[in-house]
N, C-alpha and C positions, 0 to 999 in steps of 0.2 A: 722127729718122732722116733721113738724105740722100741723096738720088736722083739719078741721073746725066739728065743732059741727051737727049735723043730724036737729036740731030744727034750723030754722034763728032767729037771734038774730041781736040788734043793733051792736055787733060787728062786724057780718058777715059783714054788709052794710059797716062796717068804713074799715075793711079790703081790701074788694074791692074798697074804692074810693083810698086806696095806693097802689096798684098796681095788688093786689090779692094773695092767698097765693100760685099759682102755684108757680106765680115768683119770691117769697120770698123763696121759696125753691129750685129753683136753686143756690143760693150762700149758700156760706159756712162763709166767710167773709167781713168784710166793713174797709174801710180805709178812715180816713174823714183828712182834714188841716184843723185845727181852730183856732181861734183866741180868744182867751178867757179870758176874765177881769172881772171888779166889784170890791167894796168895800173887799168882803171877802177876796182873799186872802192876802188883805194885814195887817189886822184883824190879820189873821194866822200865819202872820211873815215872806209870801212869795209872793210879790208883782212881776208881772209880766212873775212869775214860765209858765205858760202855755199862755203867749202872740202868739208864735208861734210855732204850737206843730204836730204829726202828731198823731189820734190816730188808731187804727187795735183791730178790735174784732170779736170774733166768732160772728156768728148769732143765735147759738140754744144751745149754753151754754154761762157762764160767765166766761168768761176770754179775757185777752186785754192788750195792750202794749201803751205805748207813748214813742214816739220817740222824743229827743230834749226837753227833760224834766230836768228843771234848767241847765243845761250845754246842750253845742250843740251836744258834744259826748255820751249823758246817753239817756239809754231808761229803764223802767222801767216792772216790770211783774206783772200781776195781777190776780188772781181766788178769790173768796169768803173767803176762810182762810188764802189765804199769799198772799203779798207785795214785790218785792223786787227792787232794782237799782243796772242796770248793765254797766260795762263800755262797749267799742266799742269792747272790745274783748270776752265778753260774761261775764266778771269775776262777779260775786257777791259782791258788795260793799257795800248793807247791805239789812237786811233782816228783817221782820215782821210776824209773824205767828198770826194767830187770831186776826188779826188788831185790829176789833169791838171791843173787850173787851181793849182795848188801850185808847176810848172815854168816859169811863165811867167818871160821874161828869163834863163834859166838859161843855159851854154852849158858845154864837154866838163867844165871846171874847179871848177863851180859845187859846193862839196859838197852832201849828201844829208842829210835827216833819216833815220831807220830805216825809216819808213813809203814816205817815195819810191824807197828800192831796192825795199822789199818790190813796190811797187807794178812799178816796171820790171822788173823780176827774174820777176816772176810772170805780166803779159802774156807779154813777150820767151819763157820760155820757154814758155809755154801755145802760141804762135804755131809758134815751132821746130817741137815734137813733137808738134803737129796737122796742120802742113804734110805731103802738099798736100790732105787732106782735107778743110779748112777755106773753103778755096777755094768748095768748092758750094755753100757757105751761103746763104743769100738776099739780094742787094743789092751782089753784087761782078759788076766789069767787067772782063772778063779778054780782053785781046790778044794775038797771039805777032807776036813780034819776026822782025826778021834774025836770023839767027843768027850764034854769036858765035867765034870760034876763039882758044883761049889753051890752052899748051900741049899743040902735037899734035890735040889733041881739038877736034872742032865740038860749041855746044853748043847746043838749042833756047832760045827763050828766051820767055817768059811773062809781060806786063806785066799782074799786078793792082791794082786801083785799087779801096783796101775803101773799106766804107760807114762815114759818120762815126761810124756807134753804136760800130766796133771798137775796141777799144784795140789799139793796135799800134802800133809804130814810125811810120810813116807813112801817108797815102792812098796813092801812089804805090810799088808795091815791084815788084821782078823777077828773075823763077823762072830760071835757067839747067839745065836736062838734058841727063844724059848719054845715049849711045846707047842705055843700056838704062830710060832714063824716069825716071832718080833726080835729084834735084836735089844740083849740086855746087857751088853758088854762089847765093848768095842777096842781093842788092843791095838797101839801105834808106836811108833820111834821117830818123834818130829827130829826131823833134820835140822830146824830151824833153830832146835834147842841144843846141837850136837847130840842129837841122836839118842838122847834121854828118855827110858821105857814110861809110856802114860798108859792108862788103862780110863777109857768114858763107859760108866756105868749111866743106863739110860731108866727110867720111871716113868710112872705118870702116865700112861697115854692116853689119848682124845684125839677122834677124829674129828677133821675139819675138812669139808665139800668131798667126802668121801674117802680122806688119806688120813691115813695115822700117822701120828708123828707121838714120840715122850717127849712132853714136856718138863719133866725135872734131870737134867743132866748134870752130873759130877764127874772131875775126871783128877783119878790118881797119879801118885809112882807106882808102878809096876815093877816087881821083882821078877826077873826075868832068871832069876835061878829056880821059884818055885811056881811061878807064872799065878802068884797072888799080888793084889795090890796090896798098897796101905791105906788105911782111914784115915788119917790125916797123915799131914795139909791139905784140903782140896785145893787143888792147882786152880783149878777155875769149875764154875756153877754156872749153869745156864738155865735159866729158867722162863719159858717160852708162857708169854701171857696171853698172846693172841696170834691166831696164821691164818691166812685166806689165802687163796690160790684165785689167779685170774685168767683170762684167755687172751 
């Protein structure tokens, strides 16, 4: 369970415009259908690997599965230090221990085993659609920024700096909200890519059992000299066609 802080803060506010943290702690888990593309994975040597995919994750730890991943019968398993792909009958058909250290020297071009998307694939979106609930977790350092103005809109903004046990993109990431608390921009430095600026612009939202989530996500290069993205390539699209949250 996660507890808000005794001091308000701009988190509090962005917490409650998604649904609030009672309600995020009634579930225990989320199961989202997505559809999922962009230039990268085929970069990786796996084009269309998560076109139609199911994924299930805890809510208050890291760990998480995909279902119909590269073949219709493999679902894959995922926590912070291991990786693995299972057939339909549970069996283990291979396996990854300490994924992270598997990308060292890698850079945007570097193709993938099966195991290192599963692995990026599975933080990345574990991270996405726990945002910004994840945040309260214990051992993050959260700042707010200037704020930022791109197109018409000003936007708050949220420098987190997770603790090293996270998997995620990077130590360093930051939250952009709109006036009404939703994050509309998400700034990172995946390490897994050598450290390469991405920018996830988020759309779309729809609540589901009382949480918001965007469902239309794209995610940039990021110019980190003028801290704009570009329009294209999109690296990767995520496009959330269904979430339910359970207990």
């Amino acid at each position: 369970m996660i507890t808000l802080p005794q001091n308000p803060t701009l988190l509090d506010s962005v917490i409650a415009a998604y649904g609030g943290i009672d309600t995020w702690n009634k579930y225990q888990t989320l199961q989202a259908h997505v559809r999922i593309g962009g230039v990268t994975w085929g970069l990786k040597g796996h084009e269309n690997a998560l076109q139609d995919v199911v994924f299930t994750g805890a809510l208050h730890e890291q760990n998480s599965s995909w279902t119909h991943v590269f073949e219709p019968n493999t679902r894959s398993v995922f926590e912070p230090g291991r990786v693995a792909l299972l057939n339909e009958r549970g069996d283990v058909l291979e396996e990854l221990r300490n994924p992270r250290d598997s990308f060292k020297g890698h850079t945007l071009a570097t193709p993938w085993t099966k195991l290192q998307l599963v692995y990026f694939s599975s933080y990345a979106t574990w991270n996405y659609l726990t945002a910004p609930f994840h945040l309260l977790q214990p051992g993050f350092q959260l700042t707010e920024l200037d704020p930022w103005e791109e197109n018409g809109e000003t936007f708050r903004r949220l420098e987190a700096r997770y603790p090293d046990t996270f998997a995620t993109h990077s130590r360093r990431q930051v939250y952009y909200f709109d006036a009404q608390g939703l994050i509309r921009r998400h700034d990172y430095w995946p390490e897994v890519l050598g450290g390469s600026s991405a920018t996830q612009i988020i759309e779309d939202y729809q609540t589901f059992a009382g949480i918001k989530t965007g469902t239309k996500r794209r995610i940039y290069i990021l110019n980190d000299a003028d801290n704009h993205y570009q329009p294209e390539p999109v690296l990767v699209s995520i496009d959330v066609l269904d979430l339910r949250f359970h207990n």
